[in-house]
C-alpha positions as CSV (number, residue, x, y, z in Angstrom):
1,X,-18.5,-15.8,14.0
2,X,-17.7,-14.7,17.2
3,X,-20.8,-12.1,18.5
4,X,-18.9,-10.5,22.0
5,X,-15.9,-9.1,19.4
6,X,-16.7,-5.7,17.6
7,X,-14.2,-5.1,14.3
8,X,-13.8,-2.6,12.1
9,X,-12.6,-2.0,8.5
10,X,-11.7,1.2,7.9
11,X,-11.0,2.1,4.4
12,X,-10.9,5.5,2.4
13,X,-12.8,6.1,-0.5
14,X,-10.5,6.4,-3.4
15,X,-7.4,8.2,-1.1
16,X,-4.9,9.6,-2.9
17,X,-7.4,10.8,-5.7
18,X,-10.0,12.2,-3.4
19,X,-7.4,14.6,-1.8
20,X,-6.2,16.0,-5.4
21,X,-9.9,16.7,-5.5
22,X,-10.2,18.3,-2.2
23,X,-7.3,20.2,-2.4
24,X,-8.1,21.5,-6.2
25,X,-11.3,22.2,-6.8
26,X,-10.7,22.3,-10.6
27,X,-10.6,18.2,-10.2
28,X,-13.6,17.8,-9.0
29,X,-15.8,15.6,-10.8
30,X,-13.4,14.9,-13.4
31,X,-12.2,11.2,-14.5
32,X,-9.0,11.7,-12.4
33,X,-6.0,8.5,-11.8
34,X,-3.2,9.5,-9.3
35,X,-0.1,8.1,-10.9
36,X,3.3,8.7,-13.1
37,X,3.1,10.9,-16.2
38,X,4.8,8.1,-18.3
39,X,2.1,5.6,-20.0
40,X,4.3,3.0,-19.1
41,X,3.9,3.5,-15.5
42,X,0.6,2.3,-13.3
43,X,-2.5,3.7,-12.2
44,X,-1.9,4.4,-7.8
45,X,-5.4,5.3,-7.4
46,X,-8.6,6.3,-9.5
47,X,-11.5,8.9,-8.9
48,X,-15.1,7.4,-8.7
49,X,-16.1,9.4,-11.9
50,X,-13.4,7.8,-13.5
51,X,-13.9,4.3,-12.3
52,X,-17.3,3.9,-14.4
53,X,-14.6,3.6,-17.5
54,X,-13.3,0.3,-15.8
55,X,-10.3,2.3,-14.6
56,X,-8.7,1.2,-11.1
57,X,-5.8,1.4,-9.3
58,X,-2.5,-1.2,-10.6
59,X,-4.0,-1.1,-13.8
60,X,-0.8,0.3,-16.4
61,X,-1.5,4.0,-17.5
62,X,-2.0,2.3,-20.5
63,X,-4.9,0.7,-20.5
64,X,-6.7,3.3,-18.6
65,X,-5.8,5.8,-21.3
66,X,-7.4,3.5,-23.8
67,X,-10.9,3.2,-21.1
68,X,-10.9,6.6,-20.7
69,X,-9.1,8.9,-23.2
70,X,-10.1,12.4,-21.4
71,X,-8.8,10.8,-18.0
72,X,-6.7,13.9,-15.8
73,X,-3.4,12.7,-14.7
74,X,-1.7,14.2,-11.9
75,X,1.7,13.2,-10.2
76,X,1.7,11.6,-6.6
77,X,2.2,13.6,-3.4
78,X,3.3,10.7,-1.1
79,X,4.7,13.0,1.8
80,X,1.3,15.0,1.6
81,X,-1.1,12.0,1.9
82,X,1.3,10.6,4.4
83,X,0.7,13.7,6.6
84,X,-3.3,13.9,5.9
85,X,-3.1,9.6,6.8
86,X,-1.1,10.4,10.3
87,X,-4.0,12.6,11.0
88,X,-6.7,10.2,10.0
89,X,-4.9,7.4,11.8
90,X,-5.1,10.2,15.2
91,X,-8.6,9.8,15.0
92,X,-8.5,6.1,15.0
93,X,-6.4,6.1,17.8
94,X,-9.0,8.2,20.1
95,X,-11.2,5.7,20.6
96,X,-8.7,2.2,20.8
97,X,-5.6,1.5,20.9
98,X,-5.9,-1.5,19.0
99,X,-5.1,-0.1,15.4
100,X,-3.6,-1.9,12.4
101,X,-3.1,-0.2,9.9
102,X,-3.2,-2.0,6.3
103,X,-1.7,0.8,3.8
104,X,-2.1,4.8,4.2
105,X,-6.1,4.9,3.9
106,X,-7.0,1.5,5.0
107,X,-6.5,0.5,8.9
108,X,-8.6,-2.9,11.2
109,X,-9.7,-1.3,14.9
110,X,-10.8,-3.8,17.8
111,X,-13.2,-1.1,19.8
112,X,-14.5,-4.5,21.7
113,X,-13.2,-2.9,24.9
114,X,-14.2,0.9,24.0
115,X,-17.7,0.5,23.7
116,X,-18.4,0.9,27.9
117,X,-16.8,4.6,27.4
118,X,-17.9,5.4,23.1
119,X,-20.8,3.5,22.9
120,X,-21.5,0.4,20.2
121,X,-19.6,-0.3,17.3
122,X,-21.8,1.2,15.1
123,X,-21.5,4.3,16.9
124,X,-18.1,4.5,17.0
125,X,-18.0,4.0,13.2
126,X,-20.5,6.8,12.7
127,X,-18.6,8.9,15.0
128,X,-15.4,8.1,13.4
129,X,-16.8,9.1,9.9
130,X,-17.6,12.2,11.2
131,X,-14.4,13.0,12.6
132,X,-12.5,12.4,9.4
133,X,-14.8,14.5,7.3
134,X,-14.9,16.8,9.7
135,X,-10.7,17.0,9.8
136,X,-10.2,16.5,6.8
137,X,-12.6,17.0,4.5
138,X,-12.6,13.2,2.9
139,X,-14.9,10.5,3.5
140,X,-14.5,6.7,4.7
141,X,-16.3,3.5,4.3
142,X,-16.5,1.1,7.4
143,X,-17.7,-2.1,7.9
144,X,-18.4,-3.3,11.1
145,X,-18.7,-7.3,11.9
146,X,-17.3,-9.7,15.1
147,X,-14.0,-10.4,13.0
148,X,-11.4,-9.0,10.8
149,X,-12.6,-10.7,7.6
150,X,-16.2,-9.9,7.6
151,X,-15.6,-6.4,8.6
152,X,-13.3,-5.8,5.6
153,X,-16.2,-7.4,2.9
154,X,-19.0,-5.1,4.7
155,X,-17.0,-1.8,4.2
156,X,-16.3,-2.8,0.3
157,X,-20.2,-3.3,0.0
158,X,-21.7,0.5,0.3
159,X,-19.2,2.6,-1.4
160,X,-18.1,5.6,-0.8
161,X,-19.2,6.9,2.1
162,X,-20.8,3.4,3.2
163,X,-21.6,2.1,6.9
164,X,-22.1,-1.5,6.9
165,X,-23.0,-3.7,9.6
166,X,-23.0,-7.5,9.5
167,X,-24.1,-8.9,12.5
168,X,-24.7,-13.0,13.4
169,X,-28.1,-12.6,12.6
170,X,-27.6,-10.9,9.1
171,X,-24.7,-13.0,8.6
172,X,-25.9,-15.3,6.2
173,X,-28.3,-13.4,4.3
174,X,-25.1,-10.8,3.7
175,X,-22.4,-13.0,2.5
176,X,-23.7,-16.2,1.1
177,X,-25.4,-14.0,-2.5
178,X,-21.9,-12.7,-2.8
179,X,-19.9,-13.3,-6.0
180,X,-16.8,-15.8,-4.3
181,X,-13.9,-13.5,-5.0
182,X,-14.9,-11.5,-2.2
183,X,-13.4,-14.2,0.3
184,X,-9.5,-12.8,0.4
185,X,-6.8,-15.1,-1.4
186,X,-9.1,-16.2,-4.5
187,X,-6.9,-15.1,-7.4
188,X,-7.8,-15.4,-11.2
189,X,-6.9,-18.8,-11.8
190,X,-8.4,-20.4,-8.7
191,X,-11.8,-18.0,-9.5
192,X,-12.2,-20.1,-13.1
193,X,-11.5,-23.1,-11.2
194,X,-14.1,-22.9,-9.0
195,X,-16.3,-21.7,-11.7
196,X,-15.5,-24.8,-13.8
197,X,-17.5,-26.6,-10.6
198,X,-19.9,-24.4,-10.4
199,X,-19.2,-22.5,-7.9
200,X,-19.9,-19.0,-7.7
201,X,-21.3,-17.2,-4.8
202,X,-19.9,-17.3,-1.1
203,X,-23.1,-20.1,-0.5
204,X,-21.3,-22.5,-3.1
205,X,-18.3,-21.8,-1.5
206,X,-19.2,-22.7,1.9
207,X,-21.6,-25.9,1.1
208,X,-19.7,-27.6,-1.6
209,X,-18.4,-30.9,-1.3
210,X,-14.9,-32.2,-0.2
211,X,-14.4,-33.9,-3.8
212,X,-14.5,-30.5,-5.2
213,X,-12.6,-28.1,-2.9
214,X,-9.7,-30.2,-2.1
215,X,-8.6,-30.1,-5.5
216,X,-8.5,-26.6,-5.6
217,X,-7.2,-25.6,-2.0
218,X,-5.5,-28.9,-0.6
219,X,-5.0,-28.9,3.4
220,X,-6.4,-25.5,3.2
221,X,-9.6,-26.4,1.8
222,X,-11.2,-26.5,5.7
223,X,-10.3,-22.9,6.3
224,X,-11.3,-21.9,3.2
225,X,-14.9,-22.7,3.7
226,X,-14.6,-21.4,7.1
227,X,-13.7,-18.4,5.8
228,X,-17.1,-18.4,3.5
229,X,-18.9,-19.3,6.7
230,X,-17.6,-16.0,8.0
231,X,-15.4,-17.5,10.6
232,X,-12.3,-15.7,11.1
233,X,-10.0,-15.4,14.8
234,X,-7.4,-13.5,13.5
235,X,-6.1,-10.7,16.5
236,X,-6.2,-6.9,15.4
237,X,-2.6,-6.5,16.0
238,X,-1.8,-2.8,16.9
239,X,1.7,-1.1,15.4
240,X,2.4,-3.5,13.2
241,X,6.2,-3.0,11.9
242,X,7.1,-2.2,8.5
243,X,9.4,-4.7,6.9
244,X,10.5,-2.9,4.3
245,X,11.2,0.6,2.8
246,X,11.7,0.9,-0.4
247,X,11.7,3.3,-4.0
248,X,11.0,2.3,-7.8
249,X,10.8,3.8,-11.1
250,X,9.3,2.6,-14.4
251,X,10.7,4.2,-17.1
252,X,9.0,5.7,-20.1
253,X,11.3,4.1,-22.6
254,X,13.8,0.8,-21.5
255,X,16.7,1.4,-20.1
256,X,20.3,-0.2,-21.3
257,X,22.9,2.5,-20.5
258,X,25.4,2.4,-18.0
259,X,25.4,5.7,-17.1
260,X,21.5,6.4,-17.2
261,X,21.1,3.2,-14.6
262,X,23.6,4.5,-12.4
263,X,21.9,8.1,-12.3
264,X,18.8,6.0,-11.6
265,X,20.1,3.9,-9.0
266,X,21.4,6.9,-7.1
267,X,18.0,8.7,-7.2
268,X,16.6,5.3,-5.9
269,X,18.9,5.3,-3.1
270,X,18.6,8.9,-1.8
271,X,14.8,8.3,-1.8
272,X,15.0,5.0,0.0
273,X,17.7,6.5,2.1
274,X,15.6,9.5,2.9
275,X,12.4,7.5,4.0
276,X,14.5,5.1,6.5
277,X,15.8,8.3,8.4
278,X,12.4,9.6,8.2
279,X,11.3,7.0,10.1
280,X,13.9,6.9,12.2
281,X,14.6,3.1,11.1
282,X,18.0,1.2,9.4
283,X,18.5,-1.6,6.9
284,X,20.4,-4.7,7.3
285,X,19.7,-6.1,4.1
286,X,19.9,-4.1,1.1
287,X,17.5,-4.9,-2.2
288,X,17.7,-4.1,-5.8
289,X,15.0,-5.0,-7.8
290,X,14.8,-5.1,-11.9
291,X,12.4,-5.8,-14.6
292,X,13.1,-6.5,-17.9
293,X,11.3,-5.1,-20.9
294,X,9.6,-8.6,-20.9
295,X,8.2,-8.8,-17.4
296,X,10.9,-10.7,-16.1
297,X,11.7,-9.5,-12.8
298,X,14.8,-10.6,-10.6
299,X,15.8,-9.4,-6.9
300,X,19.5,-9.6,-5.6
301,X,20.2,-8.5,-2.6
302,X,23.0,-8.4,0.1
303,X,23.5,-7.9,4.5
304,X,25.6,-5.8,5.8
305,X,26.9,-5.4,9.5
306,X,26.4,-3.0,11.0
307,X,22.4,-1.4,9.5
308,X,22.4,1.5,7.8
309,X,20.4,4.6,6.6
310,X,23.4,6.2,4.5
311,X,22.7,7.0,1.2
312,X,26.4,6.5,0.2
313,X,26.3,3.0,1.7
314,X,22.9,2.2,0.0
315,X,24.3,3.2,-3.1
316,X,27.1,1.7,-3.0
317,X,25.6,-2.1,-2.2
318,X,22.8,-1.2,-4.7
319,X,25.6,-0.4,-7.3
320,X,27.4,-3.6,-6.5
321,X,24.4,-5.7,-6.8
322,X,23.5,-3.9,-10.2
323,X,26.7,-4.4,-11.6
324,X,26.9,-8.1,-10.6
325,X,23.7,-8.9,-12.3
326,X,24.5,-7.3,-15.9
327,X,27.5,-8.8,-15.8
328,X,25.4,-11.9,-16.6
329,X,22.6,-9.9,-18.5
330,X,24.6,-7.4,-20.4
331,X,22.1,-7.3,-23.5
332,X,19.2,-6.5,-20.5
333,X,17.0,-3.4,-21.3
334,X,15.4,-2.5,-18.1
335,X,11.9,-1.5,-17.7
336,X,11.8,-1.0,-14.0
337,X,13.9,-0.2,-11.2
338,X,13.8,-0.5,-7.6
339,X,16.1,-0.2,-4.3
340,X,15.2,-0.9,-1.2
341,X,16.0,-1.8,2.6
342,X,14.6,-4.7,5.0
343,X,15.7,-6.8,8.3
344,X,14.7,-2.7,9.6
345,X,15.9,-2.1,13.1
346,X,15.7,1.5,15.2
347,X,18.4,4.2,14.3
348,X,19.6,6.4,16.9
349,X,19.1,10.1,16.3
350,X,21.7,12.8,16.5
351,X,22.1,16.7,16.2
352,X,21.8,17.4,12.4
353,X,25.4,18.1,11.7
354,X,27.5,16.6,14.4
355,X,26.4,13.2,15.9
356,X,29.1,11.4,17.8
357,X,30.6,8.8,15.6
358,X,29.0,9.5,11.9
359,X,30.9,9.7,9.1
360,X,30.7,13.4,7.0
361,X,27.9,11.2,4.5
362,X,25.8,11.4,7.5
363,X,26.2,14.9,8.0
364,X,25.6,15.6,4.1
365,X,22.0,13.2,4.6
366,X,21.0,14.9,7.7
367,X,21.6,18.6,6.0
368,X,19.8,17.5,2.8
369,X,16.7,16.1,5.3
370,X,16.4,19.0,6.7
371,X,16.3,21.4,3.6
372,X,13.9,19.2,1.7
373,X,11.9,19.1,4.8
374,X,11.6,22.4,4.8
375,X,11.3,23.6,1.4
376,X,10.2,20.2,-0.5
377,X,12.2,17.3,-2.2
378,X,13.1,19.4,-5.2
379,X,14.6,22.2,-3.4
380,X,18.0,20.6,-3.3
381,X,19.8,16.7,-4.2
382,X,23.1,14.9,-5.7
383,X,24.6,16.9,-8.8
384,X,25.2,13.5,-10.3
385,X,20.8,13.1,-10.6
386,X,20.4,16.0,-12.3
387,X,21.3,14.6,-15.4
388,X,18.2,12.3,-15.2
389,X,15.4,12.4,-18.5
């Protein structure tokens, strides 16, 4: 491990569900998951009091209403924890430039070059800790370490409200009793591989023979046990682009009617539509995305020339692409649905109801913005989603 870098891993304690609790005090302390009303949908994030149940965030509504029958559901607020995340993400940026962030609560800082003017790592942690709970009321878990990877197991190993430093001289003593699965990319099946050769801890992992890793990891066996050594010279790369906006619904009973998946699809559009222009980005490739009431999923998606952030173009590819596939799956009944947009260039920004060149769809997308902006998404959409279980 590299000893002259100094990482962090920033990560909030249980996000979305934390701020529902700051922001109602009737929540607190109650077995709380952040996610869609219907049982069929999945669990976004889950309080600490409920976690004890063996509830956690992906897991489907479900099966955390079967761990935890008294669990308190409310709806997500993504434009609200998006605003509270900006600010949390200012913070980071006052003491190094050098932020990536991971997700809306979760963010890698390189302070290697701010420690002359904030002091050592561990201090800027602390200070950044405070900062956030002062702000904003929430608290954060860092780990601090030389690299990326070791930073993000240390701020995972005192939560919530952890600081943990792993240093070259506490190195080994940290990782090597930890369960394996803690090194990033060990999935389910690989885990009860590597349990059938008995290995089990981040130790096994790193001293364990060629015979026995190769099997499992091929050509990347090498980094692999580098990885349980600790060793890890990945840059923290600062404004990382997003390469994709995108919305999805899972619905609370499957899906097979025309008219109900076009509703949907439209909804999907305006809200995919909606977050492009609000971050001032356009698509080039336009997704759909579909799950059947069996798990299958399928994508189909389709470029376009010039890049957009139209609803009424989105919708219309997204239609096309929708159509196309039932054509071949007209018996489908569809669990889930999704639109989205990648290949994401900048859009140019206009006056809100007369920008040189955009067609009268524009102008209807930029009025719409600007009232849901201002008065919330509800305030005001497409007559055509309003017939919409």
């Amino acid at each position: 491990m590299t000893t002259s870098r100094a990482v962090l891993h920033v990560d909030m304690d249980a996000f979305y569900a934390s701020v529902e609790q700051r922001d109602n005090p009737e929540l607190r302390g109650k077995p709380l998951v952040v996610g869609g009303g219907s049982n069929r949908g999945v669990v976004a994030a889950a309080s600490y009091e409920v976690r004890r149940f063996g509830v956690r965030s992906a897991m489907p509504m479900s099966e955390a209403l079967r761990r935890c029958p008294e669990l308190v559901r409310v709806a997500p607020r993504m434009s609200h924890y998006k605003e509270v995340s900006s600010r949390i993400f200012a913070i980071f940026r006052q003491f190094t430039p050098l932020v990536e962030g991971l997700s809306l609560d979760e963010a890698f800082l390189d302070v290697t070059a701010s420690r002359a003017l904030h002091g050592s790592g561990v201090h800027i942690a602390a200070s950044i800790k405070r900062q956030v709970r002062e702000q904003t009321g929430l608290t954060a878990s860092v780990g601090v370490a030389g690299n990326k990877l070791v930073a993000k197991i240390a701020s995972d190993l005192d939560k919530p409200d952890g600081l943990v430093v792993i240093t070259a001289d506490n190195l080994r003593a940290t990782l090597d009793p930890l369960p394996v699965q803690v090194i990033p990319g060990i999935g389910r099946q690989t885990l009860a591989r590597l349990h059938a050769v008995a290995i089990r801890t981040v130790a096994d992992l790193r001293l364990a023979p060629d015979h026995d890793l190769d099997p499992i990891f091929g050509r990347f066996a090498q980094r692999t046990r580098e990885r349980a050594a600790g060793i890890d010279n990945r840059p923290v790369v600062a404004d990382r682009e997003e390469k994709s906006i995108s919305a999805e619904e899972t619905f609370s009973t499957d899906l097979s009617d025309r008219a109900r998946l076009d509703r949907e699809l439209l909804a999907l559009a305006e809200t995919t539509a909606r977050r492009l222009r609000k971050s001032r980005l356009q698509a080039g490739t336009i997704q759909v995305k579909i799950r059947q009431s069996d798990f299958q999923t399928f994508t189909r998606q389709k470029s376009l020339q010039p890049p957009t952030n139209n609803t009424g173009q989105i919708y219309g590819i997204a239609r096309e692409l929708l159509a196309t596939w039932l054509g071949t799956n007209s018996d489908a009944r569809i669990r889930l649905l999704g639109v989205g947009g990648s290949k994401l260039s900048p859009a140019g920004q206009g006056d809100l109801f007369d920008s040189p060149g955009e067609s009268p769809q524009d102008g209807v997308d930029r009025a719409l913005d600007s009232i849901q902006d201002r008065f919330g998404a509800a305030a005001v959409g497409r007559a055509r989603t309003l017939n919409r279980s």
